[in-house]
N, C-alpha and C positions, 0 to 999 in steps of 0.2 A: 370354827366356822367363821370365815371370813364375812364382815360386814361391810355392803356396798354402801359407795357415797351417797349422800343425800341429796346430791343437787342432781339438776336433771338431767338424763343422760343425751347423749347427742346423737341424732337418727342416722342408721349404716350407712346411708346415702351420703353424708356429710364428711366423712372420712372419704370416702371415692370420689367425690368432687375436689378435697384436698389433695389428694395423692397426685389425681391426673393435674391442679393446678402447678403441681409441684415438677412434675414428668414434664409440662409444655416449657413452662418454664426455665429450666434444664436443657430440656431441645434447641430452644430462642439462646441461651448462653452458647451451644456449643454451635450452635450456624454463626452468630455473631462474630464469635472466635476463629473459624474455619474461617469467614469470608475479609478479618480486617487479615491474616494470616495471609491469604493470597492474593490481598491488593498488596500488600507489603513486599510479597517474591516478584509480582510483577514488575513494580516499580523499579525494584534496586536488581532486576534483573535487566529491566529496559536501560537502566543508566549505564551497564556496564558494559551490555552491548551495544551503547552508540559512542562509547566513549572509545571502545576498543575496536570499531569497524567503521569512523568516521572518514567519509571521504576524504582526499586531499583537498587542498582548496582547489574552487573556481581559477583556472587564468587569466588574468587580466588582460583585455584587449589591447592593441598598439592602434596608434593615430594612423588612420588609412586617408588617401583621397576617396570620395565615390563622381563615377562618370554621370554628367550631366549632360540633360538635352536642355541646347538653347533655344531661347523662345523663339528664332525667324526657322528653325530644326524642325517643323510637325512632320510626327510619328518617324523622327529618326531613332535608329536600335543603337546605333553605337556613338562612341566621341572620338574622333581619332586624334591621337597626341603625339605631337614631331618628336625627335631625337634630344633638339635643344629645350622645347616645353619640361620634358622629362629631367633632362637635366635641371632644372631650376627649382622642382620641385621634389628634388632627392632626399631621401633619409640620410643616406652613407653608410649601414650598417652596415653593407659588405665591400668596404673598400680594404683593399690587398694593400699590406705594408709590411715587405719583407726585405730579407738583403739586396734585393734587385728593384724595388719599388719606394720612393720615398715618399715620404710625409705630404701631403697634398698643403697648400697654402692655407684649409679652412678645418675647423673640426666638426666631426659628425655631430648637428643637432647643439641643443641648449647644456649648457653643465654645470648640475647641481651639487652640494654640500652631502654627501653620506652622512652627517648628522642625523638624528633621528628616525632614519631611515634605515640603516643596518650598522653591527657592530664591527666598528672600523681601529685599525691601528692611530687615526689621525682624524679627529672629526672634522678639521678643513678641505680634507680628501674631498674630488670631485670626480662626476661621470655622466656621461651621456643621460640626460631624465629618463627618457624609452628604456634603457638599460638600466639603469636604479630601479623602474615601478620593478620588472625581471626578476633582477634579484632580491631582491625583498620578496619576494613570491616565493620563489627557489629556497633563501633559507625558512621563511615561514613553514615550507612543506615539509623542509628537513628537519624544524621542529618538531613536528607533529609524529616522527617518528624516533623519535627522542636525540636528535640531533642538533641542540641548540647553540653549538659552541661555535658556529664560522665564525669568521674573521676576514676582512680584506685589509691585505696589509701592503698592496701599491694599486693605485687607480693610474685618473690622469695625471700625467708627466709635463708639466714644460720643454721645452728644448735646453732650456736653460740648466734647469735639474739633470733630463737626460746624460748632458755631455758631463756635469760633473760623475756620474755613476759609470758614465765611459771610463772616465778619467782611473775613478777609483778603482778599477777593476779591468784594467789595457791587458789585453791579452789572454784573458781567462776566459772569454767568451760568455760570462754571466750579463753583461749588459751590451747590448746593441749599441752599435752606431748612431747617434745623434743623428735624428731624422728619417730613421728604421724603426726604431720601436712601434707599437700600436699603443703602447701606452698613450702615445704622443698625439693620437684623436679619439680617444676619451670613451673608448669603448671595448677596454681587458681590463680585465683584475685578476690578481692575483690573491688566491684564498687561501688560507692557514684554518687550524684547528686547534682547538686547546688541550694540548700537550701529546699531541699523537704526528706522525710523519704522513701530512696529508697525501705522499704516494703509496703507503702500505700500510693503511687502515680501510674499515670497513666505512669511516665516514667518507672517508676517498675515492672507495669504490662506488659510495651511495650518488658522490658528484659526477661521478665520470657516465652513471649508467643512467641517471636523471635529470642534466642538465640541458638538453635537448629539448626539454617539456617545458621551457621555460628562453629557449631560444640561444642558450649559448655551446660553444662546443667548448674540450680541449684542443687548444691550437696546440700546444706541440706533443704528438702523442711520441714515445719512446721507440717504435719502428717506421717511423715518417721521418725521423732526423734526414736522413737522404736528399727528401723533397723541399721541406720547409728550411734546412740549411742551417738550424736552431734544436743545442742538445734537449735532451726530453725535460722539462718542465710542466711535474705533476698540479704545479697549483698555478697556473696560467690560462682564465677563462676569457674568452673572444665572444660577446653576442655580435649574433648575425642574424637573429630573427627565426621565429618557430620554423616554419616548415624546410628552412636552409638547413639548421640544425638540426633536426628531423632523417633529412635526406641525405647528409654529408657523415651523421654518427652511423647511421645503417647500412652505408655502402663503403662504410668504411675509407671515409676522403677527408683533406684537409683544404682549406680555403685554395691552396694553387692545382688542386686536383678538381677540386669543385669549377673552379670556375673554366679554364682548361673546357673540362665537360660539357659546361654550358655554352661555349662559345662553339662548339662543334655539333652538339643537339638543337641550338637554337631553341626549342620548344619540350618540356616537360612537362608532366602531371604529378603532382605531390596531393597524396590523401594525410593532413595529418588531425588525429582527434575528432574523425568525421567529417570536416571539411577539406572539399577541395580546391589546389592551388594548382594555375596555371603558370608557369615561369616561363619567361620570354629572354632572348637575348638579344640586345642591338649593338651593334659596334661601327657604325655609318651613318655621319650626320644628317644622310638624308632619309634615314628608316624613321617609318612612322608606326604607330601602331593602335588598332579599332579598340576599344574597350568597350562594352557591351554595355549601356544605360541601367544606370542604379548598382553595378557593381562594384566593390570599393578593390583598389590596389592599393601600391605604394612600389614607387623606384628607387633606385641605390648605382650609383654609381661604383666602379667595380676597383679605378683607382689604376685600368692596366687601358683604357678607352671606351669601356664598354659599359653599357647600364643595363640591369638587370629589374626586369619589371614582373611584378606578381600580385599577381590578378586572382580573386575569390569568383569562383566559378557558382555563385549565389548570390541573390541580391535582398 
């Protein structure tokens, strides 16, 4: 016969207050657990889906005029701007320099150092600013989709330079004419890749099908040799400004088909990235043309007589 303890026993209620403190307790652990558990899949699910479906970047605007109304103007809508005005406030991004066209006495815009600014064969290398912020954008994006190896390996050219690459290479047709080249106003480059054949790779393809977003085309495509008079050269980019390059990669044209076009349509409508562009064409000193107040453009001189003005249809 078993003998119980002598000390006092503990009333049944007291065991059932333990058990249940022991049961919430338990519950409190396994919610705790469940919920640091699923802030944890949120999180590192959130980071992999922004990491992996992040937009391209933003485009960086180019330097527009916008039309103003002068103050003796009340409540006038538009500015109108002569032949010659347009002329002096040119960009140049679309001026034509091919075997029929030579080098204009001035270069398009300011020309800055590719230093720090993209990876270049030559950090003294220079180009057109509006065309540097461009590319820098363009391989930035190419980055982002694991494209980070461009390369520019010839910008602006002097004449000087030019005629020796004539020299070195008479007859082969690799280098222009001293005073043909576009190198020679400071707005093509030529891009390479690290250690692939920029015309038959997929980074090649990624420039040829994206650089319109960005404003530049390839100038000499491989079935346009005909037109442009220039063998196909895969790594040979031309800016000429978003909605040119837009409209000239889509309808499948080259700067002397483009412009050509323009000078017989006079007026088009370009939608690019939700904005729309009106392009004008003037080729007579006494054309003028109304800009509508508060809207911003910008003109270019075409390099064949003609200026071409494009006007944002938003203010």
């Amino acid at each position: 016969m078993h003998q119980h303890s002598s000390s006092p026993q503990e009333p049944p209620h007291s065991h059932m207050c333990l058990r249940k403190k022991r049961k919430h307790h338990l519950t409190m652990l396994t919610l705790l657990l469940f919920f640091t558990c699923a802030i944890a899949w949120f999180i590192g699910s959130h980071i992999v889906r922004g990491s992996a479906e992040a937009p391209p970047p933003s485009l960086p605007s180019l330097p527009m005029h916008t039309a103003m109304d002068e103050p003796m103007q009340y409540q006038a809508t538009v500015q109108t701007f002569t032949f010659s005005q347009l002329a002096a406030i040119s960009n140049d991004y679309l001026l034509l320099v091919n075997p029929y066209y030579a080098v204009p006495d001035y270069v398009a815009g300011s020309l800055v150092r590719l230093a720090g600014y993209v990876n270049s064969l030559n950090p003294d290398m220079l180009l057109n600013e509006d065309a540097l912020v461009m590319l820098r954008a363009m391989f930035d994006s190419a980055t982002t989709v694991g494209f980070s190896q461009f390369r520019v390996t010839q910008s602006f050219r002097t004449h000087e330079y030019q005629q020796s690459l004539y020299d070195q290479f008479a007859g082969t047709g690799i280098a222009a004419q001293p005073g043909h080249s576009e190198h020679q106003v400071g707005l093509a480059v030529d891009i390479s890749y690290e250690g692939v054949n920029i015309g038959n790779s997929v980074q090649g393809n990624w420039l040829m099908n994206n650089s319109y977003r960005y404003g530049f085309i390839l100038r000499y495509p491989q079935h346009k040799t005909y037109v442009t008079g220039v063998p196909f050269e895969p790594w040979h980019y031309r800016f000429v400004g978003q909605p040119h390059a837009y409209f000239m990669t889509h309808n499948d044209m080259v700067m002397e088909e483009y412009i050509e076009y323009l000078s017989i349509a006079r007026e088009i409508t370009v939608i690019f990235e939700g904005v729309e562009f009106t392009i004008f064409y003037l080729d007579d000193e006494s054309e003028a043309i109304d800009i509508p107040i508060g809207h911003q453009f910008w003109a270019s001189r075409d390099n064949t007589g003609g200026i071409i003005v494009t006007v944002t249809n938003s203010n």
